[in-house]
Each structure stands twice: as structure tokens, then as C-alpha cells.
C-alpha positions in Angstrom: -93.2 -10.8 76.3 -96.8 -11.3 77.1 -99.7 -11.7 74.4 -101.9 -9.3 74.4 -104.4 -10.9 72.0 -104.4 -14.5 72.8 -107.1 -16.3 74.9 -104.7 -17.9 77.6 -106.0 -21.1 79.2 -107.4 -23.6 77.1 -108.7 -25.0 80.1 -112.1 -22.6 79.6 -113.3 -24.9 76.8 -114.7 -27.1 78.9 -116.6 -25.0 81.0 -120.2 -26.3 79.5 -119.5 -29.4 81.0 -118.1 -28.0 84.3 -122.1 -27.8 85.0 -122.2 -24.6 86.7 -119.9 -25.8 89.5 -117.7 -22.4 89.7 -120.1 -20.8 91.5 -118.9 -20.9 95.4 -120.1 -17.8 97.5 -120.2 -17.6 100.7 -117.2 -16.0 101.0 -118.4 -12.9 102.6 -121.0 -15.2 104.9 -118.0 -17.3 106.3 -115.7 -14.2 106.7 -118.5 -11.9 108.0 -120.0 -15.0 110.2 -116.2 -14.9 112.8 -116.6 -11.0 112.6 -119.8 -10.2 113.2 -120.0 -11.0 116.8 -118.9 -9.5 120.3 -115.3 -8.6 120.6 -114.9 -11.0 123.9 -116.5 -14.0 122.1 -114.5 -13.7 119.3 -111.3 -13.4 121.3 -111.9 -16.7 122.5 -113.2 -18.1 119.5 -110.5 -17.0 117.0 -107.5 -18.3 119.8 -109.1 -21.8 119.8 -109.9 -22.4 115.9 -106.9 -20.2 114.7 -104.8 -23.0 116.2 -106.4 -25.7 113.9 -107.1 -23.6 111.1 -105.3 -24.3 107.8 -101.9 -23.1 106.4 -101.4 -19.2 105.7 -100.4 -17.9 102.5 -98.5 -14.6 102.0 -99.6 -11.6 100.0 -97.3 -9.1 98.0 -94.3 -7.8 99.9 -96.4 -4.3 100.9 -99.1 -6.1 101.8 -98.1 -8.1 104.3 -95.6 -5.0 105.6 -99.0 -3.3 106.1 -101.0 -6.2 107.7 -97.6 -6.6 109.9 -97.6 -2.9 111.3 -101.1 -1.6 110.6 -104.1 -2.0 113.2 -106.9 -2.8 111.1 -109.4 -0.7 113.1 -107.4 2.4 112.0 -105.9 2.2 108.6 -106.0 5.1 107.1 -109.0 5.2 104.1 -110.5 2.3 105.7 -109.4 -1.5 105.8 -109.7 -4.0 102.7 -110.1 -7.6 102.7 -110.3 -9.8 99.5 -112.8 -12.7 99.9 -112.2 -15.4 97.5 -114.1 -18.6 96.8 -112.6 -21.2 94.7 -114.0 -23.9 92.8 -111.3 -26.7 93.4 -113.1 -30.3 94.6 -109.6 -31.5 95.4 -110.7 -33.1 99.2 -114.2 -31.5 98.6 -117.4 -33.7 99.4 -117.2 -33.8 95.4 -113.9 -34.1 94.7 -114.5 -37.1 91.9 -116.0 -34.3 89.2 -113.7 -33.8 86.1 -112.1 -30.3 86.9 -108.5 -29.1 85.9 -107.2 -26.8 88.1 -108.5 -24.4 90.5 -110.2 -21.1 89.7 -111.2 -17.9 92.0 -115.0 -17.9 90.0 -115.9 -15.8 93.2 -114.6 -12.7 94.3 -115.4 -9.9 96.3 -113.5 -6.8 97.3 -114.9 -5.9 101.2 -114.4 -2.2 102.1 -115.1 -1.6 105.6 -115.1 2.6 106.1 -112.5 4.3 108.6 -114.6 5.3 110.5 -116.8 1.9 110.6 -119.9 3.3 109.7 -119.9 1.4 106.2 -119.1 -1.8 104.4 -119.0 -1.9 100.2 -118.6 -5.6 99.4 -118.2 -5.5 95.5 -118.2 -8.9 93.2 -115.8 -9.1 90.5 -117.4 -11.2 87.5 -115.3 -14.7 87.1 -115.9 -13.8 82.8 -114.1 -10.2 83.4 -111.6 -10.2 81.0 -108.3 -7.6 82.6 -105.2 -7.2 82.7 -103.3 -10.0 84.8 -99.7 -9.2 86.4 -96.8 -11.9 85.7 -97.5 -14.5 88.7 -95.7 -17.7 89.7 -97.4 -20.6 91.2 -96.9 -21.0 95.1 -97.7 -24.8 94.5 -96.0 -25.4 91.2 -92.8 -22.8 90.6 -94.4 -22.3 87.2 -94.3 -18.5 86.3 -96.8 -17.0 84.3 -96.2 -13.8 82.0 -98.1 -11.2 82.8 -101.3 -10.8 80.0 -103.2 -7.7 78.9 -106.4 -9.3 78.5 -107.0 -12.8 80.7 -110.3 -14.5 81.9 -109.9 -13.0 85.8 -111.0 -16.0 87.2 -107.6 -17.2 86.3 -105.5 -15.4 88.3 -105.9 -17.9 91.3 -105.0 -20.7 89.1 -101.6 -18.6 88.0 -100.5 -17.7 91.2 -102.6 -18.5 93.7 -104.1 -15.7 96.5 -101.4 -13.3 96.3 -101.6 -13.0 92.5 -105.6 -12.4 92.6 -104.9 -9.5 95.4 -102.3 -8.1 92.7 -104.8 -8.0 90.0 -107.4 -6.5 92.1 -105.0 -3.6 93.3 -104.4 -3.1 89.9 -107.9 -2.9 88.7 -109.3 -0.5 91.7 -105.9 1.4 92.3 -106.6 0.1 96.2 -103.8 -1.4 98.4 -105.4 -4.7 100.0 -103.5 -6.3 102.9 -105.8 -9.0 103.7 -107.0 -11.8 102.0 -108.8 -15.4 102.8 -109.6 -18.5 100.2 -112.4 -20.5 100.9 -113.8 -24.1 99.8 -117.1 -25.9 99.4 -117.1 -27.7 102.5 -117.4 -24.2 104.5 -120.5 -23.0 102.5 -122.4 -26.1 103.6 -120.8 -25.5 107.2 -121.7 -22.2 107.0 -125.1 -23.0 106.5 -125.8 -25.9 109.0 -124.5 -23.5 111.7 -127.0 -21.3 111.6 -129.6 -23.5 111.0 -130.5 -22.2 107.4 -130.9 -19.4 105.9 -134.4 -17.8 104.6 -134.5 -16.8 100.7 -137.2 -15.8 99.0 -138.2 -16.6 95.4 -139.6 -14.9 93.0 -140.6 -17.2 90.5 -139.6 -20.9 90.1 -135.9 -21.7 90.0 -135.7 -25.4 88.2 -131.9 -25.9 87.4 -130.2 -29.4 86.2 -126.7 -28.4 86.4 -126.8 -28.2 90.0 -130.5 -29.9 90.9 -132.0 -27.2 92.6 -135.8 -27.0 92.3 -137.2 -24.4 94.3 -141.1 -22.8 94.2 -141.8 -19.4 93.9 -142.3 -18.3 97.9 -139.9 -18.5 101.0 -137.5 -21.6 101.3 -135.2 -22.1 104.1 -131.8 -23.3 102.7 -129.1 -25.3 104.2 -126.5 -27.4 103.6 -126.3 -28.6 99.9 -129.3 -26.8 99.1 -127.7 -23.5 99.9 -124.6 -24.2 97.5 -126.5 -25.1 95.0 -128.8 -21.5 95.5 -125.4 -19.8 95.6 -124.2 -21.5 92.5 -127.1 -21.4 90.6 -126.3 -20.1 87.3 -128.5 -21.6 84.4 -131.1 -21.5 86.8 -132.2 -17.2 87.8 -132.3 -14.4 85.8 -130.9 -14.5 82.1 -128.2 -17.8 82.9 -125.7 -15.0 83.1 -122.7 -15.3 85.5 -123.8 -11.5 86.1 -127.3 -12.6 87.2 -126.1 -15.4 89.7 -124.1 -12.3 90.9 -127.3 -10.6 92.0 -129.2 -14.1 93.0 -126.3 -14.2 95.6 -126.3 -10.9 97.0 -130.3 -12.2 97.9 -128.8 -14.9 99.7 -126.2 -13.1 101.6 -128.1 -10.2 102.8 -130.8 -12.3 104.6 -127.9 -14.7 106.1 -126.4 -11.2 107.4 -129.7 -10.3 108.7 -129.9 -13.6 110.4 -126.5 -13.1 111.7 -127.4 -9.7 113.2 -130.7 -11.1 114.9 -132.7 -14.2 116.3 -129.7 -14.1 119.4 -127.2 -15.6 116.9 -124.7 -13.1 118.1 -125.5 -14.1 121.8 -125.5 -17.9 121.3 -122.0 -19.3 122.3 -122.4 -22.2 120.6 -123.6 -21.0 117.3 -120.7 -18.4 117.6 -118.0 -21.5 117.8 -119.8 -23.4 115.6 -119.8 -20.3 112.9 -115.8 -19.3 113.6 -114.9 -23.3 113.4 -117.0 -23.5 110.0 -115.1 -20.6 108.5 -111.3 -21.0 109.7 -111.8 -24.4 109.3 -112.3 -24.0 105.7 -110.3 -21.1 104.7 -107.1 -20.3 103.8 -106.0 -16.8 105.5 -103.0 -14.2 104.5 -100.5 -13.9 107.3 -102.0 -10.6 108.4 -105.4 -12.0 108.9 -104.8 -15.0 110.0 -104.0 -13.3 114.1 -106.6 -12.9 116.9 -105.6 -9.5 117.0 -107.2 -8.5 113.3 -110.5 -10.9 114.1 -110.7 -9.1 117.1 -110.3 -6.0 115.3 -113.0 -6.3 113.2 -115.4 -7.4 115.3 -114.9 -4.0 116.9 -114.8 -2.7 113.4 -118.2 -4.0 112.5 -119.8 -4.0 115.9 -123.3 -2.5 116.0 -122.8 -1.7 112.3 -126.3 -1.3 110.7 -127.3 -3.8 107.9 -128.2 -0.9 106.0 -124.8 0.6 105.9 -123.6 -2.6 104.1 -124.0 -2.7 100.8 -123.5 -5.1 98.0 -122.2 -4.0 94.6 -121.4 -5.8 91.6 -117.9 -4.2 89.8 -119.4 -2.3 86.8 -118.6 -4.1 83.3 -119.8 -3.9 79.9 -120.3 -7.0 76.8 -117.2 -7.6 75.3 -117.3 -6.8 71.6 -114.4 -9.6 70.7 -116.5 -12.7 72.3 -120.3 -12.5 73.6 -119.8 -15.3 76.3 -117.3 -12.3 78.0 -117.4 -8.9 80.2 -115.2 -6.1 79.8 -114.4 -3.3 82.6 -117.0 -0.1 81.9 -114.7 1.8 82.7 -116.4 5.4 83.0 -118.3 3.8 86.0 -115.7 1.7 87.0 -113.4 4.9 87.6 -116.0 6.5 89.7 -116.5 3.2 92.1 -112.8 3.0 92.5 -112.5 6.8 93.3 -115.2 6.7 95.9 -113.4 3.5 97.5 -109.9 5.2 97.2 -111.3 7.9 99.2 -113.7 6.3 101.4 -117.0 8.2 100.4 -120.0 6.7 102.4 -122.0 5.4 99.2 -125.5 4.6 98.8 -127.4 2.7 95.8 -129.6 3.9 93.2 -133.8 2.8 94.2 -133.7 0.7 91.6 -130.4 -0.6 91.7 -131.1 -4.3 92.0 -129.1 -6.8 89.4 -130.1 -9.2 86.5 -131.5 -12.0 89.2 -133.4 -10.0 92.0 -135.9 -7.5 92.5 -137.8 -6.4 95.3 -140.0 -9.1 97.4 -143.6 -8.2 97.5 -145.8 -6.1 100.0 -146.4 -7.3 103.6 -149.1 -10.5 103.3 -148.8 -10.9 99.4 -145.2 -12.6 99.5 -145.9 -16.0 97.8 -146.8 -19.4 100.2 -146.3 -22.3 97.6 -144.4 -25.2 99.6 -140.5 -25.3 99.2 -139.6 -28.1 97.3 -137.7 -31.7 98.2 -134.5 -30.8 100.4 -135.7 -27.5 101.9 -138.5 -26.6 104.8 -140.8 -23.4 105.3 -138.6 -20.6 106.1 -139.4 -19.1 109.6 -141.1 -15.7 109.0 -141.5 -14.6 112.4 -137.9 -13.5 113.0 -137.4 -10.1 112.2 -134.4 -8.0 111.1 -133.1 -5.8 114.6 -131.1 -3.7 111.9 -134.0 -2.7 109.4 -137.4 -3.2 111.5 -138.7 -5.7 108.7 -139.7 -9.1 109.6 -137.7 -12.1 107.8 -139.7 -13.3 104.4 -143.0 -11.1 105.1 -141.8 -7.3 104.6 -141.6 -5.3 102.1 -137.9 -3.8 101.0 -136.9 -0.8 102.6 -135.3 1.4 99.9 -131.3 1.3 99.5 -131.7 4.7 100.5 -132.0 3.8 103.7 -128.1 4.3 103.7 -128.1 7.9 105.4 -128.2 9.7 102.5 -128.1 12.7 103.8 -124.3 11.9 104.4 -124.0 9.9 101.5 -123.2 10.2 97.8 -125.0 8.4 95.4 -123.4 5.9 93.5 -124.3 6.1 89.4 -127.5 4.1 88.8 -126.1 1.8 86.5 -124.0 0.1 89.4 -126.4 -2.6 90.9 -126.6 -4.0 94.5 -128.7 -3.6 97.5 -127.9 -3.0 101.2 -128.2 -6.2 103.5 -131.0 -4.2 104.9 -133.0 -4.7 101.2 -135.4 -7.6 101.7 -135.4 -9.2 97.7 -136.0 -11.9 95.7 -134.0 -14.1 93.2 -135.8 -14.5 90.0 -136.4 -17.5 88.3 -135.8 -17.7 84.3 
């Protein structure tokens, strides 16, 4: 029988000297970077790279029945993919760190609408504590018993992909088909692909566990300096896992703005280089791992405006048996879920932004301090096609900008901002 009130996993006593390595994100960059482009590029693209990419992994028994029969362009109630990052250095660039097991410390939940107009990306805290079904390890045969109350950045380390999809579905009440697992190596990929990607700080991020050191003011990020921006934890906001959530959505809304403009979607070669940088580090359910679905949603998300895509963080609430943990709010939580059950066009509060990020500055008063060792001036002439702001210089257009007048707000306590939103991570 399970144990309700145990704290499974000893493992989670050595996270202070983990150093703020669980913190991979670029989950939705990678998986956004193959499908975000021109459904003949990515035709060819996917058939070369899917031939190289690495083994597939199978979901729950109705999931992949529905990724087998289903065209993702026309599921009914729109098409779910779970994005997860994992913070496993086995075969990583650092794969001599001191770290048991692997760990899905990121998360995220993309919705993309029925009728394509809209994509909810929402980020599951790695210190949620929920319910986690029994799962047994693809890798080991070990079975786990199912636990009323486990750390859900467990769940990967359990039972691998499928048993992070099970505990979602459970938790949102969605049925998700598709799934892909991605490591390190493909965030700095990622990054070096497109040339960087332009973040602006608000105030000075200076972090030890990860070395980043970054002036308040615009900072192009690549490479190592972009993982350690995305995995920042000690070093934005309060040092809460919830306020590297909303440091993150900073840096994935400009690298989808960059995505959607400068030519990137016309450059061949960035294209390949973008698709090999993902599939080359990911690990894909059956049902997304075909040309036809990558196809499918590039035609899904083709011409989709960056304000229509919005990142959410999954509402939660301090955990009144341990401080250091987050519970499920679930009044809020219920009306997220709902609205994703029945594929509501959402929009975001004004001032919705999270723990980490707030609104960059007026046109001509953003900050010009020189980025610090490992990064160069971020290139503020390129402007976002989606939103009519120019990169680093613009003010934010307000989440609003989400059609409301066909869209229900979303209750204000859920944060986020729309790739559109031009913000800032702040500093602590």
C-alpha cells in the first residue's frame, strides 16, 4: 500500500549541494525551435535528423493509441505535448558532478488551441508536492507504489517519461499523447544556433551556484551563459524555484520573438541547425517522434501571433507541512485546468508577471551598463514582426494584447506573460 505521509526519496537531501543544477529549460525553445518554421522546410528537416535522432520512448497505452490514429492538427479540444527537461549529466558536458539519478526539475504542459489560434505553455514547479501514480522504471524494472503526496520532480526518476505524462493527466484531468525529454547539451545547442538570445535585466544577477554575473541592461546569451540564465535559481527574484520559473519565461519569450523574426524562419541553415540541435538532444514519444506530427505542427503554429502564446506558471500555494515545498491551490488550479479541458482562448491578468520579472522600461530608458565576462551587447535593432516592438528598447505591450475581446481572462493570481510581453528578470 502506498504511504501517504512519508517524504519518499531521500535523495532530496542533498539538493543544497546539487548547486542549482536542476534547472534545464529550454524545453519549449528546442521543441518550439523544429516547429516554428515553414511546413516544406521542416519536411525536409525532420526526415534527415529524425533518422539520427535518439531512441523513442512509449507513453501510456491510450496515449500512444491516440498519437497512432489522431492527426495532430485536428484533435479534438486541441493537441497537448509535454516538454520535459531533465537534470541528468550522465554523457553531459558536466557529467563528473555528484548527482544520483535523474529528475524532470522542468516541466511544461504546451496547449496548442484547435483551432491554432493559441498556445498555453504552463510550468509545473519541480517542489510541487501531488499525487504520483504507481510507475515502474523503463531502465531498471524497479516498480514504484503509487504515493499520495511526492516531490513531482520525481516522477521521471520513478518511471521515466511515460510516468511524468501519467501524473500530469492526473493533475489537469487532460489526455496528453505527446511527450519529448530533453538534456543540457541541446540548451547550449539551442542557443549557439541562433546566435544568442537577447534578455534584459533588471537589476544585477550575481549567482555562485551557477557563475553567472550579469549587469543590469541587455545581454546577449549563448551557449553556457544561457544555461546558466535559465538555471539561475539563487540568483533572480526571492531564490525561489517559483521565481526562476518567471526568470525563464523572460528568456523564452525573446528567443520566440527571435525565432519569429530577423529571417530565422527563412534561413535554411539556421533551420537545420535549430531541428539537429533539438532531435539531436531529445528523447521523443513514439507519436511525436514521425515527420508527419512535426509537419503538423508547423502548420499548427504557422503564422501564429507571439501574442497568442502565453506562458503560465501551474497555480500552487506554500505548503503548511515543510516551507522549502508548494502545494496545488487548487481553487485556481481547477479553473486553469477547466479552461484547458475546454480549450477557452485565455488571456493574462496586466499585471500578471511572476516572482522574477516585471515589465522592461520605456522606449530610450532601458538600462546600457556593459554585459559582463562571457556575454556581448544584445542587438537592439531587431524588432519583433509579431508585436511591432523592437528587441531590448520597447516597452511591454500589455498581456492583453491576447484578443480579448474573444478571450476570457484567466484569475489574476495566475502569472505569466505572452511571448509578445517584452520583460525583465530581476535580480535579488
Amino acid at each position: 500500500m502506498p504511504d501517504a505521509t512519508r517524504r519518499p526519496f531521500a535523495a532530496h537531501g542533498k539538493q543544497a549541494r546539487r548547486r542549482g543544477w536542476k534547472t534545464l529549460v529550454t524545453v519549449v525553445a528546442s521543441a518550439l525551435a523544429v516547429v516554428l518554421v515553414s511546413g516544406t522546410s521542416v519536411a525536409a528537416i525532420a526526415g534527415a535528423q529524425l533518422a539520427t535522432a535518439p531512441q523513442t520512448v512509449q507513453l501510456s497505452t491510450d496515449d500512444q493509441s491516440t498519437a497512432k490514429t489522431a492527426d495532430i492538427t485536428a484533435i479534438k479540444g486541441g493537441a497537448n505535448i509535454l516538454l520535459i527537461g531533465s537534470d541528468t549529466r550522465v554523457g553531459q558536458f558536466d557529467s563528473d558532478e555528484d548527482v544520483e539519478g535523474a529528475r524532470n526539475d522542468v516541466t511544461m504542459l504546451i496547449h496548442i488551441s484547435q483551432d491554432h489560434q493559441q498556445l498555453t505553455a504552463v510550468s509545473f514547479p519541480r517542489d510541487l508536492m501531488v499525487p504520483i501514480p504507481a510507475c515502474t522504471n523503463p531502465a531498471t524494472g524497479t516498480t514504484y507504489p503509487a504515493s499520495t503526496s511526492a516531490m513531482f520532480n520525481t516522477a521521471l526518476g520513478n518511471g521515466g517519461v511515460s510516468c511524468v505524462v501519467d501524473t500530469v493527466e492526473n493533475l489537469t484531468g487532460l489526455s496528453i499523447p505527446y511527450a519529448g525529454l530533453i538534456t543540457f547539451d541541446g540548451v547550449i545547442e539551442m542557443s549557439n544556433a541562433l546566435g544568442g538570445v537577447d534578455v534584459c535585466v533588471a537589476q544585477p544577477i550575481n549567482d555562485t551556484f551557477t557563475g553567472l554575473h550579469l549587469t543590469a541592461g541587455s545581454h546577449n546569451l549563448a551557449g553556457s551563459d544561457a544555461l546558466a540564465f535559465l538555471r539561475t535559481r539563487h540568483g533572480v527574484g526571492d531564490g525561489s524555484d517559483l521565481a526562476r520559473i518567471s526568470s525563464q519565461q523572460v528568456f523564452l519569450s525573446a528567443l520566440l520573438r527571435k525565432v519569429t523574426s530577423d529571417g530565422t524562419l527563412s534561413n535554411p541553415l539556421t533551420l537545420y541547425k535549430l531541428a539537429g540541435a533539438a532531435l539531436s538532444n531529445m528523447t521523443l514519444s513514439d507519436g511525436l517522434a514521425q515527420t508527419r506530427t512535426l509537419v503538423g505542427l508547423a502548420s499548427a503554429l504557422r503564422g501564429m501571433s507571439t501574442a497568442n502564446m502565453l506562458f503560465v506558471q501551474y497555480p500552487v500555494a506554500d505548503d503548511p507541512d515543510d516551507s522549502a515545498r508548494v502545494i496545488v491551490d487548487q481553487e485556481t488550479a481547477h479553473t486553469l485546468n477547466v479552461a484547458l479541458q475546454n480549450d477557452v482562448k485565455s488571456s493574462l491578468s496586466d499585471s500578471s508577471t511572476g516572482r522574477a520579472s516585471e515589465e522592461s522600461p520605456s522606449a530610450g530608458s532601458t538600462a546600457t551598463a556593459a554585459p559582463s565576462t562571457g556575454s556581448t551587447p544584445s542587438d537592439t535593432s531587431s524588432s519583433d514582426t509579431s508585436s511591432g516592438t523592437s528587441s531590448g528598447t520597447s516597452s511591454a505591450p500589455s498581456s492583453s494584447a491576447t484578443s480579448t475581446a474573444t478571450s476570457t481572462p484567466l484569475p489574476s493570481s495566475i502569472t505569466g506573460q505572452s511571448a509578445s510581453e517584452q520583460t525583465c528578470s530581476v535580480g535579488n
